[in-house]
C-alpha positions as CSV (number, residue, x, y, z in Angstrom):
1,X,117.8,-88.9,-113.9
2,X,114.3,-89.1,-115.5
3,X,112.8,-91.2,-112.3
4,X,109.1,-91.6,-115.1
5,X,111.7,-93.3,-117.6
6,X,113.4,-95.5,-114.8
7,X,109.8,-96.5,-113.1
8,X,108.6,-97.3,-117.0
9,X,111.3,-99.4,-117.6
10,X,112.1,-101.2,-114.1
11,X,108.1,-102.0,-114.8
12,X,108.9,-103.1,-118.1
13,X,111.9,-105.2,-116.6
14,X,109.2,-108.0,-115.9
15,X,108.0,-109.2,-119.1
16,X,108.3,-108.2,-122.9
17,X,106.9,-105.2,-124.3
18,X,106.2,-106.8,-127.5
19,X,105.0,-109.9,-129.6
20,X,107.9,-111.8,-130.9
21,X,108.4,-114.9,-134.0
22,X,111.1,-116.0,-132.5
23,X,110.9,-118.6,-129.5
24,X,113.6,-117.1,-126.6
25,X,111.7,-119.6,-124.0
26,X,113.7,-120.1,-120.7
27,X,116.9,-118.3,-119.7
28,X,118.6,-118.0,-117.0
29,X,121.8,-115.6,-115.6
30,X,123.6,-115.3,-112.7
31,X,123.8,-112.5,-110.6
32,X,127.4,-112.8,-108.1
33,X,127.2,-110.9,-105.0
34,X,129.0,-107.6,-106.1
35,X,127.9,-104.1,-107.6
36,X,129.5,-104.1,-110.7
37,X,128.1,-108.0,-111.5
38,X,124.4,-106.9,-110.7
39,X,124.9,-104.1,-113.0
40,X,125.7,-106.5,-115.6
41,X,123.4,-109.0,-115.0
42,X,120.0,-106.3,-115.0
43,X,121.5,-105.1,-118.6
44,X,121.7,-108.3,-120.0
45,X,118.1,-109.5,-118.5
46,X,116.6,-106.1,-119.7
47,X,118.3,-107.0,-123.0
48,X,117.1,-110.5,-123.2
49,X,113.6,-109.6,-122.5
50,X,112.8,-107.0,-124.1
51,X,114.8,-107.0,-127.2
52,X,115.0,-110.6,-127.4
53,X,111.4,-111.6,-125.9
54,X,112.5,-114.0,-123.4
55,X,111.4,-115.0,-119.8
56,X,114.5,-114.5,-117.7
57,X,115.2,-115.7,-114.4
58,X,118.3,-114.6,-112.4
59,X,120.5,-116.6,-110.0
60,X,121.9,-115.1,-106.9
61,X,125.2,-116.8,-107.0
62,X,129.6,-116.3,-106.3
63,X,132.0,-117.5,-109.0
64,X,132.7,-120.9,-107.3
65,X,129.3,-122.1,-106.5
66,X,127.8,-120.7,-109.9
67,X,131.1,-123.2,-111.7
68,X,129.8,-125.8,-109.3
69,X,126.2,-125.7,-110.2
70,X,127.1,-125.8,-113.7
71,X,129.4,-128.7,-113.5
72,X,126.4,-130.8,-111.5
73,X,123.2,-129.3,-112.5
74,X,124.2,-127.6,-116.1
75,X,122.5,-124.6,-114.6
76,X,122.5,-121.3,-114.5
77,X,122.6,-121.1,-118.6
78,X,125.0,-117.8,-118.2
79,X,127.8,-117.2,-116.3
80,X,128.5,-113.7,-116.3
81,X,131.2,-111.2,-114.5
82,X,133.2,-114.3,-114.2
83,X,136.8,-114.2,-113.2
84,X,138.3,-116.8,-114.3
85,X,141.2,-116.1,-112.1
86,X,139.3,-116.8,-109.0
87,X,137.8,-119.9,-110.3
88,X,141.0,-122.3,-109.4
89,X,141.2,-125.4,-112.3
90,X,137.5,-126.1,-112.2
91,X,136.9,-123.5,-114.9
92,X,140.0,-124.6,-117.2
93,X,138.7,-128.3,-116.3
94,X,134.9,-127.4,-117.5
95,X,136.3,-125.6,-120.8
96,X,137.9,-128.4,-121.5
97,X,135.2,-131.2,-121.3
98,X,133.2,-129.5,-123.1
99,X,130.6,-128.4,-120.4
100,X,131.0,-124.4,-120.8
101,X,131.8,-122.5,-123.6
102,X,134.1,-118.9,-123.3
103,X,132.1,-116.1,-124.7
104,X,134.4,-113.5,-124.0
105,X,135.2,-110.5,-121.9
106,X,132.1,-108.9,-120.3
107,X,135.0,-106.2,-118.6
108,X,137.7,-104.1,-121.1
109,X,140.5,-104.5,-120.3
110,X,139.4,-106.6,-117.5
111,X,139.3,-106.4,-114.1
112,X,142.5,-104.2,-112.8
113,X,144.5,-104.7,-109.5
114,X,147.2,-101.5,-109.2
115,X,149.3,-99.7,-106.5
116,X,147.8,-95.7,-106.9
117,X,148.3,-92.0,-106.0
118,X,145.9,-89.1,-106.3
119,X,146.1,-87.6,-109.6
120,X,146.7,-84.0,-107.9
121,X,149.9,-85.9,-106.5
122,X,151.2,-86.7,-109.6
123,X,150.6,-83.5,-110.9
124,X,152.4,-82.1,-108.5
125,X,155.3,-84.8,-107.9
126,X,155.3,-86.3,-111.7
127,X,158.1,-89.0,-110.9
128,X,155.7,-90.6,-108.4
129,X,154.0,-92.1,-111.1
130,X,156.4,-94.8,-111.1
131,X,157.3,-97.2,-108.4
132,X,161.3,-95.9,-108.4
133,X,160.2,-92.5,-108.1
134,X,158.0,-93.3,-104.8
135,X,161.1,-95.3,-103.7
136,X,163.0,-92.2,-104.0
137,X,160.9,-90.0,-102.6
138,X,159.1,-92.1,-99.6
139,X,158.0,-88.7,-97.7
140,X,156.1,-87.3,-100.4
141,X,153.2,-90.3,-100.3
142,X,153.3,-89.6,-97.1
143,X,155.2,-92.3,-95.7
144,X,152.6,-95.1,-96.0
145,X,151.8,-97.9,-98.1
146,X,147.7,-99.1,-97.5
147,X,147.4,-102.5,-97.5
148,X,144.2,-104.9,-98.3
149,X,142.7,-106.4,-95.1
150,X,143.7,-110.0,-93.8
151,X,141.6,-112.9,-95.7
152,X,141.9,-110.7,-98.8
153,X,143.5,-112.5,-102.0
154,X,145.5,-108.9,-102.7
155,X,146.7,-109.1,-99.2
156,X,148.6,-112.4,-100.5
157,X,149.9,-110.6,-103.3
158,X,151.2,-107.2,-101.6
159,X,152.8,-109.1,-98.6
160,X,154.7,-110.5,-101.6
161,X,155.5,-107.9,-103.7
162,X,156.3,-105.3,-101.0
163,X,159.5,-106.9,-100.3
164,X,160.4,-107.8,-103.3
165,X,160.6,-103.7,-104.4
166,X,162.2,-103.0,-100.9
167,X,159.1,-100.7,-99.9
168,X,159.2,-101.1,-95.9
169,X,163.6,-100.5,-96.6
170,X,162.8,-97.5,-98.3
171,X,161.3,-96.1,-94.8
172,X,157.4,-96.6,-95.9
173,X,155.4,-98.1,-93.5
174,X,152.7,-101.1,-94.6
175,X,149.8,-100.3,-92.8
176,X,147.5,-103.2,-92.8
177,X,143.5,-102.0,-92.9
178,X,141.0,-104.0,-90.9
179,X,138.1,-104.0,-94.0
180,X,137.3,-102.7,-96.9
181,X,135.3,-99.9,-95.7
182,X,138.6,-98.4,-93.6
183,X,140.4,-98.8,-97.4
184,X,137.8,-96.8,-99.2
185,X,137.6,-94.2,-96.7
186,X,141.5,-93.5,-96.4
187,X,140.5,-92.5,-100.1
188,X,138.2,-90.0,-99.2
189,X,140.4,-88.6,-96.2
190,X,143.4,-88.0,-98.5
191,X,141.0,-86.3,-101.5
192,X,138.8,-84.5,-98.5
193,X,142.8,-82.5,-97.4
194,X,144.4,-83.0,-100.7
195,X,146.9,-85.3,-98.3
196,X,149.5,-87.9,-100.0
197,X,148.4,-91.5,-100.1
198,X,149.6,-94.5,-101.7
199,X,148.7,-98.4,-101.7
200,X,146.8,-101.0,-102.6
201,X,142.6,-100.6,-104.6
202,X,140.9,-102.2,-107.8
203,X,138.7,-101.5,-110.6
204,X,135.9,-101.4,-111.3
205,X,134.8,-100.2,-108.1
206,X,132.7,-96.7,-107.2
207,X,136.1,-95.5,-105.5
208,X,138.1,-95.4,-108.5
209,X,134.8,-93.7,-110.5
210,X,134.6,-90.8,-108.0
211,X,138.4,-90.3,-107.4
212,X,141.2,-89.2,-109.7
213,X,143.6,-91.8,-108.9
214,X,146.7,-92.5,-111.0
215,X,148.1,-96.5,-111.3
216,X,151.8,-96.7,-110.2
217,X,153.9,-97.7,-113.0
218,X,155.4,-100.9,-111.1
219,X,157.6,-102.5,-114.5
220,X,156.8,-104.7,-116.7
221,X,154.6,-107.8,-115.9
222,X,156.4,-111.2,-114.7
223,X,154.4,-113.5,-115.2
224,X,156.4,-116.2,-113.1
225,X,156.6,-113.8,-110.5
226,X,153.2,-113.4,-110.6
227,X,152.3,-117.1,-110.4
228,X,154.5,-117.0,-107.0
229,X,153.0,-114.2,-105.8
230,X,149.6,-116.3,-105.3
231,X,151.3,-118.2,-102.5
232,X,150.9,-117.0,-99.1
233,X,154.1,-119.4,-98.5
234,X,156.5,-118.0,-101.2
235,X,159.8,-117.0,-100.6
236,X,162.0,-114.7,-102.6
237,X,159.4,-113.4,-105.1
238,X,160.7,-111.0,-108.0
239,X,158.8,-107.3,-109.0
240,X,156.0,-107.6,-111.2
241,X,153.2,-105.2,-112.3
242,X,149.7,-106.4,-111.9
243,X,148.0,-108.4,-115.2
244,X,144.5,-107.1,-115.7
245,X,142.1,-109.9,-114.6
246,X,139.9,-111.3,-117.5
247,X,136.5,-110.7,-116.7
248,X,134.0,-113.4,-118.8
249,X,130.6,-114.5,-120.3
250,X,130.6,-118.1,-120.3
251,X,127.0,-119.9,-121.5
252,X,126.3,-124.0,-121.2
253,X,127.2,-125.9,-124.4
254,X,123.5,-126.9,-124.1
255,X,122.4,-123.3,-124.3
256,X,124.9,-122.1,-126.9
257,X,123.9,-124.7,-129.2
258,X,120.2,-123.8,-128.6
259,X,120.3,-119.9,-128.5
260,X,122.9,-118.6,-131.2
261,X,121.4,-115.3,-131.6
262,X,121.6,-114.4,-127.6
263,X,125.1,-115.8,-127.6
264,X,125.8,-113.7,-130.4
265,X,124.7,-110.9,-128.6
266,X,126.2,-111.8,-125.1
267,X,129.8,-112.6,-126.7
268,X,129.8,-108.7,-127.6
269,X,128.1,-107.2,-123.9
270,X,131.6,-105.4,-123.2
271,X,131.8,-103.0,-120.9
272,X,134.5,-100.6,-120.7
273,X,136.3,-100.8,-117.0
274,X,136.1,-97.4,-116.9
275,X,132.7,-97.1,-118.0
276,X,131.6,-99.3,-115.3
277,X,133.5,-96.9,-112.5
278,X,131.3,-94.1,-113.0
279,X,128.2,-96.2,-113.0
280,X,129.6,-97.6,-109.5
281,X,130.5,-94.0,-109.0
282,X,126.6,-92.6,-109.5
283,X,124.8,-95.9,-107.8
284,X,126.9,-94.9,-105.0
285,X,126.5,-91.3,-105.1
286,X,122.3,-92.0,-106.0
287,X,122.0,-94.6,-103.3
288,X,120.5,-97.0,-106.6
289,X,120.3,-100.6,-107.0
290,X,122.1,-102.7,-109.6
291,X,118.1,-102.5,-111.7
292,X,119.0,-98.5,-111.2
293,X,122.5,-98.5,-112.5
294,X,121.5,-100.5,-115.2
295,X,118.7,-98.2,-116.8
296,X,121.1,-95.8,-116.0
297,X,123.3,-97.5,-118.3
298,X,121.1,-98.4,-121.0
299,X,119.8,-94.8,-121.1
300,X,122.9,-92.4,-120.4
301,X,125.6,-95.1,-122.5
302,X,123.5,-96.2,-125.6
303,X,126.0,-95.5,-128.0
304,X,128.3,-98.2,-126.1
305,X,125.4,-101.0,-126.1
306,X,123.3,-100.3,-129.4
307,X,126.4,-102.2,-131.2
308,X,126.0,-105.0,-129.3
309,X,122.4,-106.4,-130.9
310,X,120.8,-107.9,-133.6
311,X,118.8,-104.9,-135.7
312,X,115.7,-106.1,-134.6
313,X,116.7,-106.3,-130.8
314,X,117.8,-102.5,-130.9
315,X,114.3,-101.3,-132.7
316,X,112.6,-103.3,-129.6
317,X,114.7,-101.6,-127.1
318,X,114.7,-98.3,-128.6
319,X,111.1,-98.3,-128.4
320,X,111.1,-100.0,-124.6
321,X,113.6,-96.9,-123.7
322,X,111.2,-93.9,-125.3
323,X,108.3,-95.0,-123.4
């Protein structure tokens, strides 16, 4: 990475480049407590201010405070990496009053939940790609299905849907990790020995950038089954295949009515899932902060973000990103 063209524009980060008309004024963005959110939330900052010329401020927030603080305080202005899936009825209940307004999806196709195996598995066993073929074949994953810690919202949903495709009666074992970190690194371990594995990760995360894994073809989505699955207390749930998670920008009424041009812009900042794995893939592998991985973005991925502004934004940012 050019570290001159990173230190020039993490500088530049601070304040606009440029004289601007147009008045931006205030703005501010939350920033959730992830990777792949900060990463968002430095683009859309550098965007803003120096393409748009405004002073923005960003809000270390999660998804439930941030919908709380905009319910009672009508701040932050953005709400962005939001999943709405996480968010209970308070985000339905806000949309509908009128208090927040849906921008749309800052993650393509959204956020994904999926069963895997190693790609050099599948090459080598092809009918483990789907769910029946592991079934039939529980030795070659090695035996093992690795499931999300306890506390963990997937956790709820695998202790579900194991049963209901018969995984433990088809002689796999469940074993349960005790964090995230033991999760990621049974990963590594298999990809280190080229050894089977098969369970439970999600994207957009560094582990799914770095590795070759390949989503288990589980069926077709239920979407009442899915709905059951949620409950830690259900009963006899049927198969399902994961729905990607929809991943949002969401902006105050107040703000949307006051700032068309940057909601213009912020209801195209898409990223693609997949693009967003390898920057989590090279912050990890670079040791780099979510300001790193997003220069890193705007300067390696400009033919993803260029479409996203108004003409006179992108001649402001080109010039910011030549310095």
């Amino acid at each position: 990475m050019n570290k001159l063209l990173l230190s020039s524009a993490l500088t530049l980060l601070a304040a606009p480049a440029f004289a601007q008309d147009g008045d931006c004024g205030e703005v501010s963005i939350t920033e959730m407590n992830w990777a792949s959110a900060s990463v968002v939330t430095n683009v859309a900052s550098f965007i803003m201010t120096q393409g748009y010329g405004c002073t923005v401020s960003t809000v270390p927030s999660d998804t439930v405070p941030a919908m709380t603080s905009v319910s009672e305080n009508g701040e932050p202005d953005i709400i962005t990496e939001l999943w709405s899936n996480a968010t209970g009825q308070i985000y339905q209940e806000m949309r509908a009053a009128g208090t927040i307004e849906e921008l749309g999806p800052v993650l393509e196709p959204g956020g994904i939940d999926a069963w895997w195996i190693p790609g050099y598995l599948a090459e080598e066993h092809p009918e483990l790609t789907t769910i029946d073929g592991i079934l039939a074949h529980p030795d070659w994953v090695g035996g093992r299905f690795h499931n999300c810690p306890e506390g963990w919202g997937c956790r709820v949903f695998n202790d579900n849907l194991l049963p209901a495709f018969g995984v433990e009666d088809a002689g796999i074992e469940i074993f349960n990790h005790g964090s995230g970190e033991t999760l990621a690194s049974s990963i590594a371990a298999a990809f280190e020995n080229e050894e089977p594995w098969f369970g439970y990760y999600w994207a957009p995360t560094s582990v799914i950038g770095r590795y070759d894994m390949v989503q288990v073809d589980m069926g077709e989505y239920d979407q009442e089954a899915h709905e059951a699955a949620q409950n830690p207390d259900a009963g006899d749930v049927g198969r399902t295949s994961f729905p990607p998670a929809p991943v949002l920008t969401a902006v105050t009424t107040d703000f949307a009515e006051d700032h068309p041009e940057l909601v213009d812009f912020l209801s195209q900042m898409t990223f693609q899932t997949d693009t967003m794995n390898a920057i989590l893939s090279w912050m990890d592998e670079n040791s780099a902060s979510g300001e790193e991985g997003a220069v890193h973005f705007l300067t390696t991925y400009q033919d993803e973000w260029s479409g996203w502004l108004s003409d006179e934004a992108r001649e402001n940012l080109s010039a910011v990103l030549q310095q």
